[in-house]
Biotite code that builds the C-alpha atoms (Angstrom):
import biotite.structure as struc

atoms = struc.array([
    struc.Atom([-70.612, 149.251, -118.124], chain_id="A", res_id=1, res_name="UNK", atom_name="CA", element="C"),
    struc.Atom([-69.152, 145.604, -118.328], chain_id="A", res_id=2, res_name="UNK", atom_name="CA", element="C"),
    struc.Atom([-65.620, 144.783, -117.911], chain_id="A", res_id=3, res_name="UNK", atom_name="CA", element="C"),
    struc.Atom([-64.712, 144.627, -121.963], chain_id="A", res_id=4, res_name="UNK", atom_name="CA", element="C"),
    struc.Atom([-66.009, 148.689, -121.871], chain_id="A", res_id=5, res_name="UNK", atom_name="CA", element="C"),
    struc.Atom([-64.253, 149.468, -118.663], chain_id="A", res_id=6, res_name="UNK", atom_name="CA", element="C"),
    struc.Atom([-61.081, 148.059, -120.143], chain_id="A", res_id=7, res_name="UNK", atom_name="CA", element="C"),
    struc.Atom([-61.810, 149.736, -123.232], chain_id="A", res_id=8, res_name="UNK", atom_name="CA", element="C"),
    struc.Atom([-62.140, 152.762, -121.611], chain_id="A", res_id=9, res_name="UNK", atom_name="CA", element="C"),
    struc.Atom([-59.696, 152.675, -118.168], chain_id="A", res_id=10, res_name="UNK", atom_name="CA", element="C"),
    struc.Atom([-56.777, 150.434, -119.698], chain_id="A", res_id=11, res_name="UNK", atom_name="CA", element="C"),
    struc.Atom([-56.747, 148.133, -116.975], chain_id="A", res_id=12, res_name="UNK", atom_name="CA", element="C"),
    struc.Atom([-55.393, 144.923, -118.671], chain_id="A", res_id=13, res_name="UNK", atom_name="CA", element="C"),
    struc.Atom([-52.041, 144.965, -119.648], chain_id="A", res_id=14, res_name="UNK", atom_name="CA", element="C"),
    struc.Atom([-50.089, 141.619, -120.937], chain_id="A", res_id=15, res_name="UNK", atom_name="CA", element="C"),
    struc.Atom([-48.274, 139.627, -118.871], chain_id="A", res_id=16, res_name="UNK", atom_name="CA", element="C"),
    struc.Atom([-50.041, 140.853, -115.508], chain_id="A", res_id=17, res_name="UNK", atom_name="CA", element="C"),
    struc.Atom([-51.256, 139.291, -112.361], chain_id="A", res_id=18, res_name="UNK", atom_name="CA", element="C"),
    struc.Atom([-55.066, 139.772, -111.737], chain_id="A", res_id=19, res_name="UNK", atom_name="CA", element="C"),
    struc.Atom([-56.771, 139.093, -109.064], chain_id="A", res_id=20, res_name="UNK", atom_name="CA", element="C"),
    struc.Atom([-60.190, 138.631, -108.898], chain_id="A", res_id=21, res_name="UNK", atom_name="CA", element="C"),
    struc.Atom([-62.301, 138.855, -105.798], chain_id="A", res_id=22, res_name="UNK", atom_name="CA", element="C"),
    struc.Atom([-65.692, 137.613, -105.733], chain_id="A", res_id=23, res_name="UNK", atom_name="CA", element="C"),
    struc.Atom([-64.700, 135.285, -108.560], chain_id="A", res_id=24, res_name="UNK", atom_name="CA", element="C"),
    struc.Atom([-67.796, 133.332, -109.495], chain_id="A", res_id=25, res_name="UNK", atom_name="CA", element="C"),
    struc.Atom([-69.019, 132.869, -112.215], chain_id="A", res_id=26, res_name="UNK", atom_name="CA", element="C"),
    struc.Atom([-66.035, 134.043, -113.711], chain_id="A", res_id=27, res_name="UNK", atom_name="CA", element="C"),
    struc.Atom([-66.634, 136.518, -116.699], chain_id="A", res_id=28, res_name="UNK", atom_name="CA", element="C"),
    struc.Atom([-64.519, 139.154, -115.131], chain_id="A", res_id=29, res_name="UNK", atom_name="CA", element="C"),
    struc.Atom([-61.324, 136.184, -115.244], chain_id="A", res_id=30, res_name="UNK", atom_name="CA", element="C"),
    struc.Atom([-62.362, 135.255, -118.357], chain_id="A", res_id=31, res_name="UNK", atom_name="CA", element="C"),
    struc.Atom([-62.343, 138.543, -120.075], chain_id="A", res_id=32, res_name="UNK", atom_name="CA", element="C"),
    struc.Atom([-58.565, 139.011, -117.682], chain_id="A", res_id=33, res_name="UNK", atom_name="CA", element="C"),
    struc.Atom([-57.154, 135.823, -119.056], chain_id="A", res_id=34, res_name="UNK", atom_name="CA", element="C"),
    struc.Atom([-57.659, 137.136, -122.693], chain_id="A", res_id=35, res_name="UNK", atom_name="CA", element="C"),
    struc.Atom([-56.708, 140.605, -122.055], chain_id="A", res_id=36, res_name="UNK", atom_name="CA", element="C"),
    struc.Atom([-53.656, 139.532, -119.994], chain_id="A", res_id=37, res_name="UNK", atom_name="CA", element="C"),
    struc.Atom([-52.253, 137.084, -122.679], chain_id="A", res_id=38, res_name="UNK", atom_name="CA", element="C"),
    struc.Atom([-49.454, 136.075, -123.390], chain_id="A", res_id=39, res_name="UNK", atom_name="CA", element="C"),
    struc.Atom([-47.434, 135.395, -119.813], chain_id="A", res_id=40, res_name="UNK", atom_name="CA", element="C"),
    struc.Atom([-50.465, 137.134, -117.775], chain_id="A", res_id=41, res_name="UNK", atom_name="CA", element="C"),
    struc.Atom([-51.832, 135.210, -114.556], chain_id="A", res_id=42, res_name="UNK", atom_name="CA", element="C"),
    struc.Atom([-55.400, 135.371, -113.074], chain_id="A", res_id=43, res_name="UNK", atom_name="CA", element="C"),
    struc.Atom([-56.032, 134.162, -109.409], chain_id="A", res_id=44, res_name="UNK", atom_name="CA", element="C"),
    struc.Atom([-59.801, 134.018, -108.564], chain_id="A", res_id=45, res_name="UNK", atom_name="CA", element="C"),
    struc.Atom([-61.338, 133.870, -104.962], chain_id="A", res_id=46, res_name="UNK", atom_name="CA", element="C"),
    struc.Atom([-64.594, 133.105, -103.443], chain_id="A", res_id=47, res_name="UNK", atom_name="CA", element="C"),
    struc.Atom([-66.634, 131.523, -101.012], chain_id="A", res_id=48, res_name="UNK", atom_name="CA", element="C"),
    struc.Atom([-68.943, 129.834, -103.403], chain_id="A", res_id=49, res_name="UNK", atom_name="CA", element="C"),
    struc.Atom([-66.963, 126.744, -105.195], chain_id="A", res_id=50, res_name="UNK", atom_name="CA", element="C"),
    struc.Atom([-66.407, 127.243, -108.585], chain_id="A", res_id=51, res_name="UNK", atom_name="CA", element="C"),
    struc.Atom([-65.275, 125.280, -111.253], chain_id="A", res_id=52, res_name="UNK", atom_name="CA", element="C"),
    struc.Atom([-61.635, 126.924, -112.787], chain_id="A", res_id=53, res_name="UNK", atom_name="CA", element="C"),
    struc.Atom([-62.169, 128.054, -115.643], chain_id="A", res_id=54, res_name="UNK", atom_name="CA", element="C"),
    struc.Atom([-58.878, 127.328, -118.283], chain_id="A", res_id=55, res_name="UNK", atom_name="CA", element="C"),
    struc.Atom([-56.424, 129.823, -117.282], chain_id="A", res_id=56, res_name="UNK", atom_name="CA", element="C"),
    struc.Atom([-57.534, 130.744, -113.633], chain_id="A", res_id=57, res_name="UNK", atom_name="CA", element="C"),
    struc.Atom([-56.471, 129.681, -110.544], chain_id="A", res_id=58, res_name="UNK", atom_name="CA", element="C"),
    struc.Atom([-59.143, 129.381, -107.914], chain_id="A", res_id=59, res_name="UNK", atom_name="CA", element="C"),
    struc.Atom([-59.043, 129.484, -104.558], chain_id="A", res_id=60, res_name="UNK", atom_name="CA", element="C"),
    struc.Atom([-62.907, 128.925, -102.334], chain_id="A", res_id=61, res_name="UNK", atom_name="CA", element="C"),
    struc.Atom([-62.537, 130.799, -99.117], chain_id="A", res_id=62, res_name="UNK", atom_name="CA", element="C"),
    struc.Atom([-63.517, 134.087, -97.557], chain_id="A", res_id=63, res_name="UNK", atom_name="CA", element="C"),
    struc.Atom([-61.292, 136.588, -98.764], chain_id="A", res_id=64, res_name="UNK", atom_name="CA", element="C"),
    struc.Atom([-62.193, 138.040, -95.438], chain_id="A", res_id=65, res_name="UNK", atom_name="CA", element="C"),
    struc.Atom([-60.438, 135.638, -93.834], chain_id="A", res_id=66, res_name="UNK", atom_name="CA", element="C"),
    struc.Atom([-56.670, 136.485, -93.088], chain_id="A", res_id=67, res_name="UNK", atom_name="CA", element="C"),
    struc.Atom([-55.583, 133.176, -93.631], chain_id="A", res_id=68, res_name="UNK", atom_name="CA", element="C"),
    struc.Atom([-56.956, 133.365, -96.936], chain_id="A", res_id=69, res_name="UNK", atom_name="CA", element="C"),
    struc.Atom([-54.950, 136.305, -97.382], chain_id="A", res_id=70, res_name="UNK", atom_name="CA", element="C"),
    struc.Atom([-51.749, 134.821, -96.177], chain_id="A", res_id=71, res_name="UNK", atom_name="CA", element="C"),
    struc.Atom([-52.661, 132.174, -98.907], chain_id="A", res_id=72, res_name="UNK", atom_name="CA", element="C"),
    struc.Atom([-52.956, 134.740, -101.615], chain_id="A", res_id=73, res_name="UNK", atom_name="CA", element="C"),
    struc.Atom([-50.145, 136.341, -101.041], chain_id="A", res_id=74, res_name="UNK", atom_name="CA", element="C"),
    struc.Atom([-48.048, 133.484, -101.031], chain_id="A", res_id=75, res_name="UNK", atom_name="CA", element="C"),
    struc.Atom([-49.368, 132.930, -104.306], chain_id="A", res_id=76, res_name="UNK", atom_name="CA", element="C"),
    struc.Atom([-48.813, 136.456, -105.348], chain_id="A", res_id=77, res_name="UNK", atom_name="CA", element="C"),
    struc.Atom([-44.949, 136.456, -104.087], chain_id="A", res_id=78, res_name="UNK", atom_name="CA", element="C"),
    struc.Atom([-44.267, 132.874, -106.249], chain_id="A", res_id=79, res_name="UNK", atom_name="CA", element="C"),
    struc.Atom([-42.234, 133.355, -109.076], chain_id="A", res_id=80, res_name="UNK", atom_name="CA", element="C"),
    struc.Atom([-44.519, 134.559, -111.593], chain_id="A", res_id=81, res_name="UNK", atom_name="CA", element="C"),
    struc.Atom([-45.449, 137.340, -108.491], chain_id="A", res_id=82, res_name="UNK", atom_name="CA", element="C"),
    struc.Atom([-45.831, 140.451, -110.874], chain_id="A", res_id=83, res_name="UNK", atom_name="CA", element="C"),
    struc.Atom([-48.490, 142.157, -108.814], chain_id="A", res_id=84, res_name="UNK", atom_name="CA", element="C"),
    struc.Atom([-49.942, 144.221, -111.323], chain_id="A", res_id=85, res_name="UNK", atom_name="CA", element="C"),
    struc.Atom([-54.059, 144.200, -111.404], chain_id="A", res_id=86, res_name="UNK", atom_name="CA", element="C"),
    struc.Atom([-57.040, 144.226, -108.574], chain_id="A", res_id=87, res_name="UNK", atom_name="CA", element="C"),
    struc.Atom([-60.375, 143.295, -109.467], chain_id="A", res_id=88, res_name="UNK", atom_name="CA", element="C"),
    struc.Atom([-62.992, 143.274, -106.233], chain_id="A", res_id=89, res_name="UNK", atom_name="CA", element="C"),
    struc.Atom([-66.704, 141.974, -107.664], chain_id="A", res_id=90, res_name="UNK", atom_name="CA", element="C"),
    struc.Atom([-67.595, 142.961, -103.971], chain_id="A", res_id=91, res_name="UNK", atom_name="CA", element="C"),
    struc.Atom([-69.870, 144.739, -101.515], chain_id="A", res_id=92, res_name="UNK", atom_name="CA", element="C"),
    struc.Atom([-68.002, 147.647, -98.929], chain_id="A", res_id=93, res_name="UNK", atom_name="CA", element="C"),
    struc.Atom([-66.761, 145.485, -96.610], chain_id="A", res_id=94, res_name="UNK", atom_name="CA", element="C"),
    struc.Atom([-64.956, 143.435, -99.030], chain_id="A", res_id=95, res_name="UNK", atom_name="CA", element="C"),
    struc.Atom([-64.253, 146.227, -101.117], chain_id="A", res_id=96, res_name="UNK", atom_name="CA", element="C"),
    struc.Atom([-62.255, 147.638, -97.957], chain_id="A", res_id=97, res_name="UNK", atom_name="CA", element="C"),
    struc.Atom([-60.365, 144.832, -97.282], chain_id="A", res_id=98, res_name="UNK", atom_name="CA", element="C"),
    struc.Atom([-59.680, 144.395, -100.913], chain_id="A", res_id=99, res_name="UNK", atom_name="CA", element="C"),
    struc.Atom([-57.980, 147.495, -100.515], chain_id="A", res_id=100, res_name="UNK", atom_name="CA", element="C"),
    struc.Atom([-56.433, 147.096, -97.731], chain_id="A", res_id=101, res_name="UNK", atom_name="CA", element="C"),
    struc.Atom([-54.809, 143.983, -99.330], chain_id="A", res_id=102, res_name="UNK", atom_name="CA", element="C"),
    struc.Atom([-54.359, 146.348, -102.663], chain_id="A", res_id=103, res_name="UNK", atom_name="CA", element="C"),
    struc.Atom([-52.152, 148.508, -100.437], chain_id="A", res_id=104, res_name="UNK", atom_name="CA", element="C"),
    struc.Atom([-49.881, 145.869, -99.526], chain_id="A", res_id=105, res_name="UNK", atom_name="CA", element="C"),
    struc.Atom([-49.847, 143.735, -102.658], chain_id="A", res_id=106, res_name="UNK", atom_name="CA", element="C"),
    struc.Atom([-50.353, 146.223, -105.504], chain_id="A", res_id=107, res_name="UNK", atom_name="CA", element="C"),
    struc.Atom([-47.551, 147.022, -107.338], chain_id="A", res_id=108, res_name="UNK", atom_name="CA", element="C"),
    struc.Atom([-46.597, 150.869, -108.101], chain_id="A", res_id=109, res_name="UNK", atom_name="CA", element="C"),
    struc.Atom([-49.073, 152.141, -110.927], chain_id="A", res_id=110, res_name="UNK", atom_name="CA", element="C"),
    struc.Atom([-51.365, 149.212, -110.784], chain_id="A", res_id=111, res_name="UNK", atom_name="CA", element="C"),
    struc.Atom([-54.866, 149.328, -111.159], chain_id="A", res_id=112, res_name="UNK", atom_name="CA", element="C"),
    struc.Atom([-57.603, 148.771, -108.818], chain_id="A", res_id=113, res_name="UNK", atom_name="CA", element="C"),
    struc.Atom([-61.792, 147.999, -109.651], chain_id="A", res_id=114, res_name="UNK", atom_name="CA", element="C"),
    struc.Atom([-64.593, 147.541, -107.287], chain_id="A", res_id=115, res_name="UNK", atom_name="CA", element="C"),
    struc.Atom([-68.152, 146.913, -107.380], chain_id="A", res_id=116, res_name="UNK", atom_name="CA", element="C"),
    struc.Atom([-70.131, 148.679, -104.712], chain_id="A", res_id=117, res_name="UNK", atom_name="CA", element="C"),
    struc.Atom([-73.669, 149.436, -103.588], chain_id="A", res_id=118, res_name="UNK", atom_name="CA", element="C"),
    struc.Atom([-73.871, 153.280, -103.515], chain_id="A", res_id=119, res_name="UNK", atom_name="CA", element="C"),
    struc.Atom([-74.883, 154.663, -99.676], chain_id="A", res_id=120, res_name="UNK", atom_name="CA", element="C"),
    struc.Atom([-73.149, 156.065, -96.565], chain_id="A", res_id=121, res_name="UNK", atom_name="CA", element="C"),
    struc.Atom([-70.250, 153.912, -96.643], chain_id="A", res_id=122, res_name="UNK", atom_name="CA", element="C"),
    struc.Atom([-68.615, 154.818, -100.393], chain_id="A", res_id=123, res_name="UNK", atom_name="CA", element="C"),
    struc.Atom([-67.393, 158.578, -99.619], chain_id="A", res_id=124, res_name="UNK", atom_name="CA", element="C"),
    struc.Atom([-65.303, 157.073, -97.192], chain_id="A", res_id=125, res_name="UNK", atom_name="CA", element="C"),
    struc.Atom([-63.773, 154.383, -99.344], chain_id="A", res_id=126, res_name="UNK", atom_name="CA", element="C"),
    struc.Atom([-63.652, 156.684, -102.387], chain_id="A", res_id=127, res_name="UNK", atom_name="CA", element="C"),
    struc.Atom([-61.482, 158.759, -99.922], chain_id="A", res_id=128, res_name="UNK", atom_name="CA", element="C"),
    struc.Atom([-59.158, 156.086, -99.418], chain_id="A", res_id=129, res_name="UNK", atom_name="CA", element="C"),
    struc.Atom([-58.874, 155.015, -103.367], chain_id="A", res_id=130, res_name="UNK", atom_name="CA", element="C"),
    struc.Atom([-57.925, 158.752, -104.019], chain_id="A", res_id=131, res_name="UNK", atom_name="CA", element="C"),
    struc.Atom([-55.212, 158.398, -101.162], chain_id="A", res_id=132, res_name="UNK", atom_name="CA", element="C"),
    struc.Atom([-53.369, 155.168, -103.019], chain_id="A", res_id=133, res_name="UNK", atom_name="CA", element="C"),
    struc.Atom([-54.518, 156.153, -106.945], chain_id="A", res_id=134, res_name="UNK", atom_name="CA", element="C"),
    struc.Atom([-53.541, 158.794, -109.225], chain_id="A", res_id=135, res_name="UNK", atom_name="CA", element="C"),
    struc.Atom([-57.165, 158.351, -110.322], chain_id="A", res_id=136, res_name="UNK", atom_name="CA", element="C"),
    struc.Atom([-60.215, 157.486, -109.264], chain_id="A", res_id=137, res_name="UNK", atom_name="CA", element="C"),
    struc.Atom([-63.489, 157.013, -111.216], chain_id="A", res_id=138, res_name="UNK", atom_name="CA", element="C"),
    struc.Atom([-66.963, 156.520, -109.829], chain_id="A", res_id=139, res_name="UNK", atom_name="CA", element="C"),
    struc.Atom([-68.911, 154.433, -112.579], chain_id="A", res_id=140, res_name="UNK", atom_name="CA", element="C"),
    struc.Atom([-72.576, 153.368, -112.901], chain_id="A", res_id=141, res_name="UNK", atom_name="CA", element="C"),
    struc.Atom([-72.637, 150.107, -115.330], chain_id="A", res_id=142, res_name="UNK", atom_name="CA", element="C"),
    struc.Atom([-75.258, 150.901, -118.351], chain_id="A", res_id=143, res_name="UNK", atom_name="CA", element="C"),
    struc.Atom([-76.697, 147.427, -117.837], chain_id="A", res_id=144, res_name="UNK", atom_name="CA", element="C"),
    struc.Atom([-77.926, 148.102, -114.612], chain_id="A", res_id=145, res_name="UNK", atom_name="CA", element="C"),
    struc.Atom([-81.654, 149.748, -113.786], chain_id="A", res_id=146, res_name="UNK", atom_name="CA", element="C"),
    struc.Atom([-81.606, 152.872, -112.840], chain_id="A", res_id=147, res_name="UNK", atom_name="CA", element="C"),
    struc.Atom([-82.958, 152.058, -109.416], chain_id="A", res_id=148, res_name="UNK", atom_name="CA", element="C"),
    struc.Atom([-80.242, 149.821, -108.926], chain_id="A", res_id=149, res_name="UNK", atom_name="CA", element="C"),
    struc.Atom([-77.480, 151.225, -106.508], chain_id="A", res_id=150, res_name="UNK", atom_name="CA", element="C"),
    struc.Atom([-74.481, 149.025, -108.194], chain_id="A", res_id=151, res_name="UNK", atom_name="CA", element="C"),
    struc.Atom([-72.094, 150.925, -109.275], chain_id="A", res_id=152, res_name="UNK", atom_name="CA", element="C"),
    struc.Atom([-68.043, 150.558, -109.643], chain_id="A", res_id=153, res_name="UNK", atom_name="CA", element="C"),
    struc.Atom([-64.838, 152.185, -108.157], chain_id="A", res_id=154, res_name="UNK", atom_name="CA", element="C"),
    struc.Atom([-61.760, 151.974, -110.576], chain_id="A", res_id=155, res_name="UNK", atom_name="CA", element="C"),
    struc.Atom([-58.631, 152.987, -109.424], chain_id="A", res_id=156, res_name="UNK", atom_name="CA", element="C"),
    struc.Atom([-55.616, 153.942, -112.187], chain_id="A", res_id=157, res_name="UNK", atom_name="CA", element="C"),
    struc.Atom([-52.249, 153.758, -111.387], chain_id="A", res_id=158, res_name="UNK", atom_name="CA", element="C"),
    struc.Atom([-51.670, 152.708, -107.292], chain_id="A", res_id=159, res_name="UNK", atom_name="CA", element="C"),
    struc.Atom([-48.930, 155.847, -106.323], chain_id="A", res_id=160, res_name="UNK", atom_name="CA", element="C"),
    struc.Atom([-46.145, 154.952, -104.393], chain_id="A", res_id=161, res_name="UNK", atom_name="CA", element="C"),
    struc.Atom([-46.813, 156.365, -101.340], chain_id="A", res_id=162, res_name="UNK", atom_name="CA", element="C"),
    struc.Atom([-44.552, 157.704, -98.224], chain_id="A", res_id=163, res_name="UNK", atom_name="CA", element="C"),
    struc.Atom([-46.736, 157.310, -94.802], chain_id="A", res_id=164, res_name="UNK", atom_name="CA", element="C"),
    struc.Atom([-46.695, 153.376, -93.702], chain_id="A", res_id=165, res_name="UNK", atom_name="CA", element="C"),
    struc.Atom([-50.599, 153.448, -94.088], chain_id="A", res_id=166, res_name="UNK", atom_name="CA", element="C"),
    struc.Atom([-52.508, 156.252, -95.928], chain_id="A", res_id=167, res_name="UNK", atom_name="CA", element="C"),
    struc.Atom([-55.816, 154.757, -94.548], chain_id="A", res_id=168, res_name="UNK", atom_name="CA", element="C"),
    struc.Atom([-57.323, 151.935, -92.491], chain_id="A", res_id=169, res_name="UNK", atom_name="CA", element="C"),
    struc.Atom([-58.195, 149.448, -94.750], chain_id="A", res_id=170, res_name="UNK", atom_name="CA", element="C"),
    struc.Atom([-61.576, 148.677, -92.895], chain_id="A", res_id=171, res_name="UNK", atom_name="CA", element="C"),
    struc.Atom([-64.683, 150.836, -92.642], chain_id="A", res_id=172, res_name="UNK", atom_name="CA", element="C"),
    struc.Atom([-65.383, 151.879, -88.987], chain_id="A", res_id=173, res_name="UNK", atom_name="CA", element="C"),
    struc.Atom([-68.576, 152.720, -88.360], chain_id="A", res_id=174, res_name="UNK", atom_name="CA", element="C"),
    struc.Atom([-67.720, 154.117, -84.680], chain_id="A", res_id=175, res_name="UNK", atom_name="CA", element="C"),
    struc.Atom([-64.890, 156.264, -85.421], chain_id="A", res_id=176, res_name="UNK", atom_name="CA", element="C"),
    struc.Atom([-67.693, 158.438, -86.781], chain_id="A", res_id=177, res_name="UNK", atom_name="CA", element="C"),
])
């Protein structure tokens, strides 16, 4: 399942929002954003390969793990076209955690959340946290990949607005186990 059927599907691009797209490069996932978002929408791209822009993207090369690269995108996110509306992570679990972490603080109300992942021990814990900040969560195994392939994505519909200051951790622990 590509990113034209997930929107297709999940509903995920709306025009005029902001997407952000971790694990930018190459760039089909901000390519297919920038069309889908049109007119007024805004894609921000991150990774720690360099990457040429491509037209309509903003790209920033860093580690997204990095909280100064954070700080940076959220700066970016709270400029005046800040309409925090979309989360794309192209990721593996550690990165799809702090994407989420970030998601918590930077998501809008009823925003929309989608991760790759590698299937194993680590995704019932982070599926657990997607279920605490979305109204809907869907595990989903792209048709394009082999069947021995453990890629598969998390979308999350519609972030809730939530009441506790932090539903979950944002990181994975593997010693609080």
């Amino acid at each position: 399942m590509g990113i034209r059927t997930i929107d297709e599907k999940y509903r995920v691009f709306r025009s005029g929002q902001t997407v952000v797209d971790l694990g930018y490069a190459p760039g089909s996932w901000s390519q297919m954003a920038v069309i889908r978002t049109k007119p007024n929408g805004r894609v921000l791209g991150v990774d720690i390969n360099p990457a040429q822009p491509l037209k309509g993207v903003s790209a920033i090369q860093g580690n997204f793990l990095d909280p100064k690269v954070q700080a940076h995108l959220q700066m970016l996110l709270r400029g005046p076209e800040g309409d925090k509306s979309s989360e794309i992570s192209d990721t593996r679990s550690d990165l799809c955690h702090a994407a989420l972490l970030f998601s918590y603080k930077a998501l809008k109300i009823g925003g929309h959340f989608i991760c790759k992942f590698y299937q194993g021990a680590e995704d019932r814990d982070l599926e657990h946290q997607l279920k605490a900040l979305f109204e809907k969560v869907h595990r989903v195994k792209p048709q394009s990949s082999r069947n021995e392939s453990k890629e598969a994505f998390f979308i999350g519909l519609r972030r809730k607005q939530t009441t506790k200051d932090e539903p979950f951790t944002g990181t994975h622990d593997k010693d609080a186990k």
